[in-house]
TORRO-949577 format. One record per residue: residue number from 1; residue in one letter; x, y, z of N, C-alpha, C in turn. Coordinates in pm, whole numbers. Example, Ala and Ser with C-alpha at 12.3 -4.5 7.8 and 13.67 -1.06 7.14 Angstrom:
1 / A / 1319 / -569 / 780 / 1230 / -450 / 780 / 1320 / -330 / 780 $
2 / S / 1285 / -225 / 708 / 1367 / -106 / 714 / 1290 / 3 / 787 $
***
This chain:
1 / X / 1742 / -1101 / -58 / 1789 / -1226 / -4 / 1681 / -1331 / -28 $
2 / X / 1707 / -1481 / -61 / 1608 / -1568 / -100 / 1653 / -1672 / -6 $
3 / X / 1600 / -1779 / 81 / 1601 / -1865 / 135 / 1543 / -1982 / 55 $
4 / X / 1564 / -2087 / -10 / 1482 / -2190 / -66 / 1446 / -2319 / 47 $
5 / X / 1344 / -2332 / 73 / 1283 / -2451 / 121 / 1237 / -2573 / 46 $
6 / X / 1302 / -2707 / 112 / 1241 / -2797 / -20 / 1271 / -2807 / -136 $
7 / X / 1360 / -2739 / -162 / 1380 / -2724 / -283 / 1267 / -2675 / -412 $
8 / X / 1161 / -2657 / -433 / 1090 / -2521 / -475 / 1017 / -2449 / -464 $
9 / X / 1026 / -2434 / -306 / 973 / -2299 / -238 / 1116 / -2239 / -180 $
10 / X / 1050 / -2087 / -204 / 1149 / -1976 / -119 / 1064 / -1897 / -27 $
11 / X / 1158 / -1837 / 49 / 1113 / -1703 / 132 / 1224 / -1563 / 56 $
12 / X / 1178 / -1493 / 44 / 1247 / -1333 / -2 / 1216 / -1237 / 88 $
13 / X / 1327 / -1170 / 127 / 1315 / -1026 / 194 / 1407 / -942 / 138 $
14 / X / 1357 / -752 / 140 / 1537 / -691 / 162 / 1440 / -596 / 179 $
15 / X / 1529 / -498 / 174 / 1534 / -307 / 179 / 1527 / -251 / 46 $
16 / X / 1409 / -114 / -5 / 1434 / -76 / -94 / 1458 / 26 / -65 $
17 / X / 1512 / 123 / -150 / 1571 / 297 / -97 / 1504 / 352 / -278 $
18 / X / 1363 / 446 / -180 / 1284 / 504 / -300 / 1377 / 632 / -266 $
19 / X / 1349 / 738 / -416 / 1330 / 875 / -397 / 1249 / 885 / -550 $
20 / X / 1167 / 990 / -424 / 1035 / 1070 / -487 / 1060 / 1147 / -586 $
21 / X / 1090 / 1199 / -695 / 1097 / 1324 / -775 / 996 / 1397 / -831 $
22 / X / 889 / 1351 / -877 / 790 / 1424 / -819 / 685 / 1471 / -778 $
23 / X / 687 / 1572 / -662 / 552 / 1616 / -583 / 531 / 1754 / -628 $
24 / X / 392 / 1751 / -549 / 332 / 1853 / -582 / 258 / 1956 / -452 $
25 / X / 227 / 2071 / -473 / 232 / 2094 / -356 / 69 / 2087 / -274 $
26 / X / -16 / 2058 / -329 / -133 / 1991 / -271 / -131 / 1838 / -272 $
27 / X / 4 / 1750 / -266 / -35 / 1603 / -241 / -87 / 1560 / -195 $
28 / X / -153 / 1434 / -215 / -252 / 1390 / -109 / -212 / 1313 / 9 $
29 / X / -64 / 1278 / -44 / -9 / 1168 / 37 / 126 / 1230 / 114 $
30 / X / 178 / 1210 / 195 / 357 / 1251 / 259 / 435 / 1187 / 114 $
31 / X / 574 / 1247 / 124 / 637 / 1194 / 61 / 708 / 1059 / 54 $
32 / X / 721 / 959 / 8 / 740 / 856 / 0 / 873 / 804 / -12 $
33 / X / 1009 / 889 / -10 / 1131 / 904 / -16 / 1190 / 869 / 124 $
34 / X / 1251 / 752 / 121 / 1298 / 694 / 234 / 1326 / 503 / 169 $
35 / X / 1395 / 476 / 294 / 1369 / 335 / 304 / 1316 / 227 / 324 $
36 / X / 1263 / 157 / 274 / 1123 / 97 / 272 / 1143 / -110 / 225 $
37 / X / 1068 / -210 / 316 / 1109 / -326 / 319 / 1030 / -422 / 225 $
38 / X / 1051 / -511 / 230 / 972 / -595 / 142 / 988 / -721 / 198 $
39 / X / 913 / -841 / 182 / 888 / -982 / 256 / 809 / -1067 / 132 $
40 / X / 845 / -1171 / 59 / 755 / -1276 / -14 / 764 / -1400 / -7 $
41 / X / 682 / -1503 / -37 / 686 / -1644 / 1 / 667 / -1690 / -152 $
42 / X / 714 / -1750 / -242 / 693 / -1816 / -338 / 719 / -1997 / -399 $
43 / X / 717 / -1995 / -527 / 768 / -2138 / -549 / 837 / -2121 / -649 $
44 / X / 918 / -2215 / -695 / 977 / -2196 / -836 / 1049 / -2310 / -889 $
45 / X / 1002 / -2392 / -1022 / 1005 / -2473 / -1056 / 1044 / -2472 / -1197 $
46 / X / 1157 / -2607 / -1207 / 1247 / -2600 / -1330 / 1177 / -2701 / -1360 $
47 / X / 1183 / -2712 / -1499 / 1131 / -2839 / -1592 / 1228 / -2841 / -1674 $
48 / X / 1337 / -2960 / -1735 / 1451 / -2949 / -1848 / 1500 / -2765 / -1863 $
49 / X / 1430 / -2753 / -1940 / 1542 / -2586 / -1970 / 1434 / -2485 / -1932 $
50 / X / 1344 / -2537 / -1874 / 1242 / -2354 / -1847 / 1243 / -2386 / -1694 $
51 / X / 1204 / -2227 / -1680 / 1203 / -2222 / -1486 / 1067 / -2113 / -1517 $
52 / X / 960 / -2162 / -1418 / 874 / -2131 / -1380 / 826 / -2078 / -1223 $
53 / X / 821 / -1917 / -1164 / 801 / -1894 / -1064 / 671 / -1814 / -1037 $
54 / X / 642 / -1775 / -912 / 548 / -1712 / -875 / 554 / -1684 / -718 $
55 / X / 554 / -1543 / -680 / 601 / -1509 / -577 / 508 / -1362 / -539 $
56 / X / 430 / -1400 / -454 / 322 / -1297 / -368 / 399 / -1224 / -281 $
57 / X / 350 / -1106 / -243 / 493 / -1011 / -200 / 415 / -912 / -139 $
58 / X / 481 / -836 / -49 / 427 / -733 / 49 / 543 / -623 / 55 $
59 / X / 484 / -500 / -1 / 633 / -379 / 35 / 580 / -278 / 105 $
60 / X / 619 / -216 / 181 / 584 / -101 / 260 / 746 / 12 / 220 $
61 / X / 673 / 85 / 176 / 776 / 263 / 128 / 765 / 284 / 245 $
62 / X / 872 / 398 / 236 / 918 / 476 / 367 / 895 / 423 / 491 $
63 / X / 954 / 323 / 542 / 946 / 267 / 666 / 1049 / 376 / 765 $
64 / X / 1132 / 409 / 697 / 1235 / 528 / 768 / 1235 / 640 / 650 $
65 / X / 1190 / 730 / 664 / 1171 / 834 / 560 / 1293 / 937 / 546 $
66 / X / 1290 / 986 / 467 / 1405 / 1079 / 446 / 1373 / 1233 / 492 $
67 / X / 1250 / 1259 / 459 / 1189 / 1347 / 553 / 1075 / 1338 / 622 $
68 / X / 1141 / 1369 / 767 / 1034 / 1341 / 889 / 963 / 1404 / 924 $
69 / X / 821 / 1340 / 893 / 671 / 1387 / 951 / 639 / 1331 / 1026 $
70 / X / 530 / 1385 / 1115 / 574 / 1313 / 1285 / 434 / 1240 / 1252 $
71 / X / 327 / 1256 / 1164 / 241 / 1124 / 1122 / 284 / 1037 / 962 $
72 / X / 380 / 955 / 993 / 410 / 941 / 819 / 284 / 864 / 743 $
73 / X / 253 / 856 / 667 / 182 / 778 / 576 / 315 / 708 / 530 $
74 / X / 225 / 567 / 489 / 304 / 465 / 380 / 235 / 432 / 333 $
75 / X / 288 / 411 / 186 / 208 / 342 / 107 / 274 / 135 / 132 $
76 / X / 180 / 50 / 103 / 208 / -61 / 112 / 150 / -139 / 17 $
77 / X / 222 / -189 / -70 / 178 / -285 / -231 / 218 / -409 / -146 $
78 / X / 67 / -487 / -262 / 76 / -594 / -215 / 31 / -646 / -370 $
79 / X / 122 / -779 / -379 / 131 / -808 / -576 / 214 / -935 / -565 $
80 / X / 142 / -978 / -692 / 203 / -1115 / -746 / 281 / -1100 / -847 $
81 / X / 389 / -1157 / -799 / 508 / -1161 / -921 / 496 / -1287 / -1027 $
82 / X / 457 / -1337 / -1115 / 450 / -1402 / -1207 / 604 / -1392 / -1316 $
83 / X / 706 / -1489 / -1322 / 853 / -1572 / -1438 / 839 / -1644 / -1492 $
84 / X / 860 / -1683 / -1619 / 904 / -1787 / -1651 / 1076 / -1730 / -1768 $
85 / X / 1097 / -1874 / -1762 / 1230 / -1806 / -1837 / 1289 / -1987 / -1883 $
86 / X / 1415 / -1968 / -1968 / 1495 / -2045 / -2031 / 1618 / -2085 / -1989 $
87 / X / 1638 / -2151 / -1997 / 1805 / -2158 / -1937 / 1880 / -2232 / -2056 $
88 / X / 1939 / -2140 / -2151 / 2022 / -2217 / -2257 / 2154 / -2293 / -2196 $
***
């Protein structure tokens, strides 16, 4: 979901649904298979026919896991999305 403010800033959120395929059996980490959210604030700007964005972003895996460990680990990326593109 994108909210635009101002016209070229946004806010972005949703839900992602990972599955793991594969582990191993000394992992270091829980499994990461579950549902997991995401939240970013960006800008994005058209000039005549190109669109130019950039959008910093926060995801956390397995926020609700598919299998329950009663300490879960998550992993949580945090990254810049860098677009540009054309509009024929």
């Amino acid at each position: 979901m994108e909210i635009f403010l101002f016209g070229i800033f946004f806010i972005n959120a949703g839900a992602t649904v990972d599955f793991e395929l594969n582990t191993y059996q000394n992992q270091p980490t829980d499994k990461q298979s579950g549902i997991g959210l995401g939240f970013g604030l960006g800008g994005k700007y058209d000039f005549k026919n190109t669109t130019v964005l950039i959008n910093p972003f926060i995801l956390e895996h397995a926020v609700i896991p598919f299998d329950k460990v009663e300490y879960q680990e998550r992993i949580i990326e945090l990254g810049i999305k860098f677009g540009m593109g054309y509009n024929f």
